[in-house]
N, C-alpha and C positions, 0 to 999 in steps of 0.2 A: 762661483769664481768670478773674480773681474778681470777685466780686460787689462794686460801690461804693459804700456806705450813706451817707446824709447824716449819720448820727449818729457816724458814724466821722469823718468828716469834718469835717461840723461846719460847713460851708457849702452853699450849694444846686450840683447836679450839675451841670456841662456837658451838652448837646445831645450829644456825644461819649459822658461816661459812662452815659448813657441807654437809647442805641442799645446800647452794649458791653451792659449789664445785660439787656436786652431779647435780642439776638442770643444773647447764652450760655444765657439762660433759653430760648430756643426751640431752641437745640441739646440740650441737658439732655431737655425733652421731648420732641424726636424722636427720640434714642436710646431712651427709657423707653416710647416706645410703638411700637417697635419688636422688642420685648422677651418672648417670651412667658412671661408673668410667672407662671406655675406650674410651667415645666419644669425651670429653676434657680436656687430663691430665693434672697438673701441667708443665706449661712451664716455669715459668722464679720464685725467691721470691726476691722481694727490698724491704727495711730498708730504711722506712719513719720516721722520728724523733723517734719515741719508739715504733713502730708497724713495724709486719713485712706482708706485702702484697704479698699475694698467687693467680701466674696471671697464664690464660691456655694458650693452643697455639694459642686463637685466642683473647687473652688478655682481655679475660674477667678478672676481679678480681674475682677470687673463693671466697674468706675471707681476712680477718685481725685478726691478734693476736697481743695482745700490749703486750710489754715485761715488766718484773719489772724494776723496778728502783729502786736500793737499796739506801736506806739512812742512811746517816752516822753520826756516831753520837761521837764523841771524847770524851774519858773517861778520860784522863791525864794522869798516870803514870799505868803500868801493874801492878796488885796485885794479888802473888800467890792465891789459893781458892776463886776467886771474881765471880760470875757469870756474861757470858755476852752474850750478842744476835747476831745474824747476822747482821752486817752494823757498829759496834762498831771497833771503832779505836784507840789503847792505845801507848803508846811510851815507850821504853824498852830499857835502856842503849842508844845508840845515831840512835835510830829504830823508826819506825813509823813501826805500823801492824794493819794490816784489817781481825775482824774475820768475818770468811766465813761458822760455823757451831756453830748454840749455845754450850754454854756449861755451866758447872759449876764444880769449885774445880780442873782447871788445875794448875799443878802442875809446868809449864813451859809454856812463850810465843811460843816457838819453835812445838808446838803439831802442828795433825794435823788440828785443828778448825784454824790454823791462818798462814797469807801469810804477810810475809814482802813485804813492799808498800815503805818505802826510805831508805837509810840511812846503818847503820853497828851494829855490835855486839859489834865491838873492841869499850873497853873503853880509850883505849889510843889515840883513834884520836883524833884530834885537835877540838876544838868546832866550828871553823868559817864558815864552811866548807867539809859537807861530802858527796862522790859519791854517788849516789844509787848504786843498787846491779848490776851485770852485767848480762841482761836478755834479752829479745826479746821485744819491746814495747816501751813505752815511759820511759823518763828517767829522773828524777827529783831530781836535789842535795836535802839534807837536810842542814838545817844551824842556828843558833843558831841567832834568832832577835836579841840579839844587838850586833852581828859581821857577816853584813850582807855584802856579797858581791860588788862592784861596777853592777850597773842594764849593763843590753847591750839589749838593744830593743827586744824584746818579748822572750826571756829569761823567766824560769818558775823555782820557787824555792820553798822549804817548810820552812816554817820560825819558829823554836818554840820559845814560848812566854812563858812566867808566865800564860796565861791565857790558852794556847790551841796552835794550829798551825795553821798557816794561808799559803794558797796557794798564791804566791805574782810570777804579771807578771813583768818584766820590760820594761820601757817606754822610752822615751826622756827627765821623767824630774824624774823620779826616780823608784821607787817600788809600784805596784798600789796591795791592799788587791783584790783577786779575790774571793776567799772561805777562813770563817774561821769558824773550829773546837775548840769552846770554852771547856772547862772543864762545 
C-alpha cells in the first residue's frame, strides 16, 4: 500500500485512508526494528519503473517503495478563486502550470501552489511559437495547434487546442499526439 496524503488529494482522508496509513506505517516499523541494523546496511537504492529498490552490501533487496505517480488533469484556462487539486494543469496568458499544493481562492497563477511547466507570461509573444522557461531539465516549446511548427524527428512540443494541449512528438511524417490534456 502507499501512503494517502491530503495534499495529494486535496481533500480531507477517510476513516479508511487513515487506518491504511497508520497500518502500513506500523508494518514499515516492524520490519525496521526487526532488523539488525549494522550487519547489513543499505548499500546501493535503484529506480525500477516507479519503485525504488533498497539493496545491502551483499545485495540482498532490503525492500521496495513505489513512488506516486502524479496525475494530470488539464483544466483550460486559470480562473482567479477556482479551487484546485494537486496534478491540475491550467494555461495562463501564453503558460502552461502545474499545481503542485491544493488550494482554493488564489488570487494569482504565480502563488506558491503553482510551477510553470511551458511557455511565458509575456502577452505580446507571438502565438506560433513559444520557448519554455530557462531552467535545468527538459525543455518543451509551447505553441498554438494551428501554427505549428515544421516536425524535425523526435522533437517534443505542447500544442494548445480549443479542446486542451496535447504533448505532440515529431516524426518522419509529421506530428504524432503523445499525451493529451482535454478541458
Amino acid at each position: 500500500m502507499s501512503i494517502t496524503l491530503w495534499k495529494h488529494k486535496g481533500v480531507a482522508l477517510t476513516h479508511e485512508e487513515i487506518d491504511g496509513n497508520f497500518e502500513d506505517l506500523g508494518q514499515r516499523v516492524s520490519l525496521l526494528e526487526g532488523l539488525d541494523s549494522f550487519a547489513d546496511p543499505i548499500n546501493k537504492i535503484i529506480l525500477e519503473g516507479d519503485e525504488l529498490v533498497f539493496f545491502t552490501r551483499t545485495d540482498a533487496i532490503l525492500g521496495r517503495v513505489r513512488l506516486p505517480i502524479p496525475q494530470a488533469h488539464f483544466k483550460g484556462p486559470w480562473k482567479e478563486g477556482k479551487a484546485y487539486t494537486y496534478g491540475d494543469i491550467v494555461r495562463h496568458k501564453c503558460a502552461l502550470y502545474f499545481c503542485h499544493a491544493a488550494h482554493e481562492g488564489s488570487t494569482t497563477v504565480q502563488s506558491a501552489a503553482w510551477m510553470l511547466m511551458f511557455g511565458t507570461e509575456q502577452e505580446d509573444q507571438p502565438p506560433s511559437t513559444i520557448e519554455p522557461p530557462q531552467r535545468e531539465g527538459l525543455q518543451i516549446p509551447l505553441c498554438d495547434a494551428s501554427h505549428m511548427p515544421d516536425p524535425k524527428l523526435g522533437a517534443l512540443i505542447v500544442a494548445l487546442g480549443p479542446d486542451g494541449a496535447s504533448l505532440m512528438l515529431g516524426t518522419e511524417t509529421g506530428w504524432q499526439k503523445v499525451v493529451n490534456f482535454s478541458v
